[in-house]
C-alpha positions in Angstrom: -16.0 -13.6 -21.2 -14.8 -10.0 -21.5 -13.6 -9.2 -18.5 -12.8 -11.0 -14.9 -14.7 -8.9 -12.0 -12.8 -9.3 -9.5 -12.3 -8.2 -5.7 -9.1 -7.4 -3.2 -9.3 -8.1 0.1 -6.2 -6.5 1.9 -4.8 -3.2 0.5 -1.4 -3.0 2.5 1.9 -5.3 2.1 1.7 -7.8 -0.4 -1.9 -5.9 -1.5 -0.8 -2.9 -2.1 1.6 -4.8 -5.6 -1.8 -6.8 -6.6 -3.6 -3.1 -6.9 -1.2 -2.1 -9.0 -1.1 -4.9 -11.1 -5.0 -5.9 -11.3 -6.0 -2.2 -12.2 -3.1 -2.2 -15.2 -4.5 -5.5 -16.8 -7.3 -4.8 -19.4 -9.0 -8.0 -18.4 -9.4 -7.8 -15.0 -12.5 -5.3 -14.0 -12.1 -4.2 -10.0 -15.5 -3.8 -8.6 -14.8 -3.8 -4.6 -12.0 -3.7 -2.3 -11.7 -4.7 1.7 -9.3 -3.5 4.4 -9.5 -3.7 8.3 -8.2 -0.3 7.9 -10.8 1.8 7.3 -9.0 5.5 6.9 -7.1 3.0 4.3 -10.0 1.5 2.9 -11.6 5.1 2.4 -8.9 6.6 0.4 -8.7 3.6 -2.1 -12.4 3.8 -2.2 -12.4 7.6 -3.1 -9.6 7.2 -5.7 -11.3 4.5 -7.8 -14.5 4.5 -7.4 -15.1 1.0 -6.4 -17.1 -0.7 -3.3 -15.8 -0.6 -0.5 -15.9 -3.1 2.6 -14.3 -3.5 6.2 -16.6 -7.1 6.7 -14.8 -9.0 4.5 -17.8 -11.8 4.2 -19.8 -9.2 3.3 -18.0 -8.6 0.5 -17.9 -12.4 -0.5 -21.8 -12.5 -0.3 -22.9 -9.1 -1.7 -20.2 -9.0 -4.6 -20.7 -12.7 -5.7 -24.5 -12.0 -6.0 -23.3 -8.7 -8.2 -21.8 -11.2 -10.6 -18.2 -11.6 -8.6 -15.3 -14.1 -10.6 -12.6 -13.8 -8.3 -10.9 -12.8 -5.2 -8.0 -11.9 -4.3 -6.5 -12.2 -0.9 -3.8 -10.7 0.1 -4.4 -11.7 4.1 -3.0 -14.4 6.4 -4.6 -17.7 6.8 -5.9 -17.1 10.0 -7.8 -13.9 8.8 -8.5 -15.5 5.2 -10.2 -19.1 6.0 -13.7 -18.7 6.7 -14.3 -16.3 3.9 -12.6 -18.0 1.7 -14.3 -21.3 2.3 -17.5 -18.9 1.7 -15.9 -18.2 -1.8 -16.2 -21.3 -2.4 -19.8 -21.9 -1.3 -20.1 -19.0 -3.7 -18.6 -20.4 -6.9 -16.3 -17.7 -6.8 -12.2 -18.4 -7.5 -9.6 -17.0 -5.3 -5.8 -16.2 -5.8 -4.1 -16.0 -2.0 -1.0 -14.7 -1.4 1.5 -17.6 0.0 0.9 -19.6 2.5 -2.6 -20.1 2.1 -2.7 -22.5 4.9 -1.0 -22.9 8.1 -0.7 -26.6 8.4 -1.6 -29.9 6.4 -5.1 -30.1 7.4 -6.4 -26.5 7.2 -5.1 -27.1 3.4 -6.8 -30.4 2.8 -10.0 -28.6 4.2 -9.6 -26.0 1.5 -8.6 -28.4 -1.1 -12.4 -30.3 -0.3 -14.3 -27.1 -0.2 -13.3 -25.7 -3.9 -13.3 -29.5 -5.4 -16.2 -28.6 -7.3 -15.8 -24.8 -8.5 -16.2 -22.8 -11.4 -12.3 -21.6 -11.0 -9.8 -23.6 -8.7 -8.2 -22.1 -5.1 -4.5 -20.8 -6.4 -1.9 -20.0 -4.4 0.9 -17.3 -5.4 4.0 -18.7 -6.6 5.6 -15.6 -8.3 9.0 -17.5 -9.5 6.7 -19.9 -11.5 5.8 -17.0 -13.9 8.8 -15.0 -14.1 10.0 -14.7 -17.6 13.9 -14.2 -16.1 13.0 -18.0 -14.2 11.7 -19.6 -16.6 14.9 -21.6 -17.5 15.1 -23.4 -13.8 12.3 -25.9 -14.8 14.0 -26.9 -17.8 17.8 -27.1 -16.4 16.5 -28.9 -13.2 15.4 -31.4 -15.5 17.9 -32.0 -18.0 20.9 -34.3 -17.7 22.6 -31.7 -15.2 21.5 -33.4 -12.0 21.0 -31.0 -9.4 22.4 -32.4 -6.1 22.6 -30.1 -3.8 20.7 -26.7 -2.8 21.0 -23.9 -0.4 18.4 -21.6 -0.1 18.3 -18.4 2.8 16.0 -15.6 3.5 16.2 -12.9 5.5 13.1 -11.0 6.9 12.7 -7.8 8.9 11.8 -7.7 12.3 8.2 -7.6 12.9 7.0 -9.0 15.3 4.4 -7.1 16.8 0.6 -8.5 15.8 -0.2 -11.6 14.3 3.6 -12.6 13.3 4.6 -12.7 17.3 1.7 -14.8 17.9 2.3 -18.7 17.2 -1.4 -19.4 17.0 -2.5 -16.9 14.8 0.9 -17.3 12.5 0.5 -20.9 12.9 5.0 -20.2 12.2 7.4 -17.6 12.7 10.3 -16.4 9.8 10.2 -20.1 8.4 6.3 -20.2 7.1 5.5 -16.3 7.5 9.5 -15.2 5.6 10.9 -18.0 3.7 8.1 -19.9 2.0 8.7 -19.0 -1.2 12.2 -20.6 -0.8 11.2 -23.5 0.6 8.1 -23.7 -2.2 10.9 -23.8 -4.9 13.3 -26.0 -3.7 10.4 -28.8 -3.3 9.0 -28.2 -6.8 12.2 -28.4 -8.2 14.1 -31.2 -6.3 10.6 -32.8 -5.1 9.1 -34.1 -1.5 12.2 -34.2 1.2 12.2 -38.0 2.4 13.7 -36.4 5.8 13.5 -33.0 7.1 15.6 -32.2 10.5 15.3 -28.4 11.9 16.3 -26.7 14.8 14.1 -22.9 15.5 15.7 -20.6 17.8 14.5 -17.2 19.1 16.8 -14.0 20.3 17.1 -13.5 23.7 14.5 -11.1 25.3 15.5 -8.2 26.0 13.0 -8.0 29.6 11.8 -10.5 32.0 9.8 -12.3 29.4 9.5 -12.1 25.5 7.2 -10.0 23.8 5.8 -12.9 20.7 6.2 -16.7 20.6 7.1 -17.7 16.9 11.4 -18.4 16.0 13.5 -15.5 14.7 15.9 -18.4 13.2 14.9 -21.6 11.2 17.9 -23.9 10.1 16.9 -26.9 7.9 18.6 -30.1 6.4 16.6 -31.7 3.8 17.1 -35.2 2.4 15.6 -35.6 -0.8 16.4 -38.7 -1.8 18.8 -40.1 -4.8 22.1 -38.5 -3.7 20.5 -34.8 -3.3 20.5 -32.4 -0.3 19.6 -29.4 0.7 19.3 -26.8 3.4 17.5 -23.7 4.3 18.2 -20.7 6.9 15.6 -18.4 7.3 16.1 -15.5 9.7 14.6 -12.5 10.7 16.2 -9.1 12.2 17.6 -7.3 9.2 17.1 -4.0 7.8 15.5 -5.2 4.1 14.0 -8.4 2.9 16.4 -10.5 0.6 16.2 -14.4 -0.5 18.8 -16.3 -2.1 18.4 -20.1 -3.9 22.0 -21.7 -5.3 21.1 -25.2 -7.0 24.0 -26.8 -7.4 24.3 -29.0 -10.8 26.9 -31.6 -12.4 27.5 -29.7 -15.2 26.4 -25.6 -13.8 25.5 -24.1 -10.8 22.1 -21.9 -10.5 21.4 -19.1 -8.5 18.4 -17.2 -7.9 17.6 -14.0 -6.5 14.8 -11.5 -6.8 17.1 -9.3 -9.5 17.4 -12.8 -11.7 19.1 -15.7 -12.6 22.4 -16.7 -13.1 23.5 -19.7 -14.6 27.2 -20.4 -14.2 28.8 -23.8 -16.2 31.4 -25.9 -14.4 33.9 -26.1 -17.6 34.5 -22.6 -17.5 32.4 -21.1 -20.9 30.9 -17.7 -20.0 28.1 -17.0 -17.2 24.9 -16.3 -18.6 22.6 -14.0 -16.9 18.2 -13.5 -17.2 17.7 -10.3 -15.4 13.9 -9.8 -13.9 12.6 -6.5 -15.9 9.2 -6.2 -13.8 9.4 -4.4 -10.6 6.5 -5.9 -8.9 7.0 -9.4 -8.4 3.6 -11.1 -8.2 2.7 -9.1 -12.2 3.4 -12.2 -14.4 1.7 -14.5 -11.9 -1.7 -12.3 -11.7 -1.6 -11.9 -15.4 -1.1 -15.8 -16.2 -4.5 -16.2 -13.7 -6.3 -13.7 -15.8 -6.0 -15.5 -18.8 -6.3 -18.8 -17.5 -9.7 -17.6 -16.2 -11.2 -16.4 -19.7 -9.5 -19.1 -21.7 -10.9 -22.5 -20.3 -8.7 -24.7 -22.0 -5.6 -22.9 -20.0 -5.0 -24.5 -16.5 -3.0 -22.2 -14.1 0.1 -24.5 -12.7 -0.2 -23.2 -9.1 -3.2 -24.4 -7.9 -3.6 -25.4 -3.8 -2.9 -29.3 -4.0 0.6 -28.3 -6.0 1.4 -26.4 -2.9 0.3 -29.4 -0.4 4.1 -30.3 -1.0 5.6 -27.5 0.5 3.3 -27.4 3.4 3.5 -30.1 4.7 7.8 -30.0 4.5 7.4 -26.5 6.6 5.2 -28.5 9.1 7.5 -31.3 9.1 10.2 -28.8 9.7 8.1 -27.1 12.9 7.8 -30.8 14.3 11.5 -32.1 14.1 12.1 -28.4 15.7 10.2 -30.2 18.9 11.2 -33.5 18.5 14.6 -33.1 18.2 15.2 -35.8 15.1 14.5 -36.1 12.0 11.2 -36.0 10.5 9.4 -37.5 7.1 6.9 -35.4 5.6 5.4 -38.0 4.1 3.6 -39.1 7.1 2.0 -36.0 7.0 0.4 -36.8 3.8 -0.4 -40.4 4.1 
């Protein structure tokens, strides 16, 4: 295979760094686009001279009958799932933007419907492919035990839409803002035995708030073997920012989205891996590319490596109501 053709549904946000990246990668052939904004939609048609749709199963069925490899989705799960489960129907592959899933079971449903297909259900996990990054796997793993982690996010306040609504966002700042955070600490440091949260909201500023889902998630995680961790995800600040420090017996970690720095307890120099790319999800996109055309290359971020981390944000959401701790564990047994 030549080329990938391949599809974006969702032009703004998130979808406005695939375009970029999918029309600069020689193997990757656009052929339509889909936005449910249609002056949007219109422009990017114009400009590239691609199809263009605002039924986004209509692009599914019309584009995979042209010949359609992949998807991309750069949507929420509750605009995403019943197309996407068409994709699959299709035996076309698709590359969502995190989460993918709201919950445990809308994942396991996906999980079932692309058992079979030509290319897996992948789920964007950016830090994975980052060149800066790529020495957390290793260091995680060597004789340094990591013991302890902290891990924050910080969000802007939107809340207007689907993020104020609890069903549709199926989570506020913890699932819709600090995934990604919460995504690397499990990978690294593994499923949490125990997960106690507490979700808070700002006070309204009427009679009654104007959305439903928390402005403030504050979790302990027990993983087991001596290490902890905790995550604070908030919403309310001017600009987006995310922080992970993993704390090691012989260096500390830290990660943010301008690199990693690597800091030794003995006192020898820091040593710093700066991230050279300015859009984030490039190296992640490009890695899918090729795993596509070359067969005997799996892509490492496929849904059921992601199962982890939902069902630890779930758990999260349920010891919020509970009031104790919570296993996620039970969620998956």
């Amino acid at each position: 295979m030549d080329r990938l053709k391949v599809a974006l549904v969702g032009l703004t946000g998130e979808g406005s760094g695939y375009l970029t990246v999918i029309r600069s990668d020689e193997r990757l052939e656009l052929v339509a686009v889909a936005d449910g904004d249609a002056e949007r939609l219109r422009v990017v048609g114009e400009r590239l001279q691609v199809r263009c749709f605002e039924d986004y199963r209509s692009l599914i069925v019309e584009s995979a009958q042209a010949g359609l490899d992949v998807v991309f989705v750069a949507l929420e799960p509750f605009e995403s799932m019943a197309f996407v489960e068409l994709a699959a129907q299709r035996d076309v592959g698709v590359f969502h933007k995190a989460p993918a899933s709201r919950n445990v079971r809308e994942m396991r449903r996906l999980m079932e419907r692309f058992e079979k297909s030509r290319y897996p259900l992948v789920v964007s996990r950016p830090w994975f492919f980052e060149p800066a990054f790529a020495a957390l796997r290793s260091m995680t793993e060597s004789s340094s035990r990591i013991y302890g982690a902290v891990a924050t996010s910080v969000t802007t306040l939107t809340t207007t839409g689907w993020r104020g609504d609890s069903v549709r966002a199926g989570g506020g700042t913890l699932l819709n803002g600090a995934y990604a955070v919460v995504d690397m600490l499990v990978h690294l440091l593994g499923l949490p035995e125990a997960v106690y949260a507490q979700c808070t909201m700002r006070p309204a500023s009427g009679s009654t708030g104007k959305y439903d889902t928390e402005d403030v998630a504050i979790l302990s995680l027990n993983f087991g073997e001596g290490k902890a961790g905790s995550v604070v995800a908030r919403r309310g600040a001017a600009h987006r920012s995310w922080a992970v420090t993993l704390l090691g017996s012989e260096r500390c970690l830290e990660v943010t989205p301008e690199g990693l720095t690597v800091t030794p307890c003995d006192g020898t120099p820091t040593e710093r891996y700066a991230v050279e790319s300015d859009c984030s999800i490039a190296s992640a996109i490009r890695a899918y590319g090729g795993s596509c055309i070359s067969d005997d290359v799996p892509f490492e971020s496929t849904i059921d490596q992601h199962l982890a981390t939902v069902a630890t944000i779930e758990c999260a959401y349920l010891s919020a109501r509970t009031g104790a701790p919570e296993s996620p564990s039970r969620l998956l047994g």
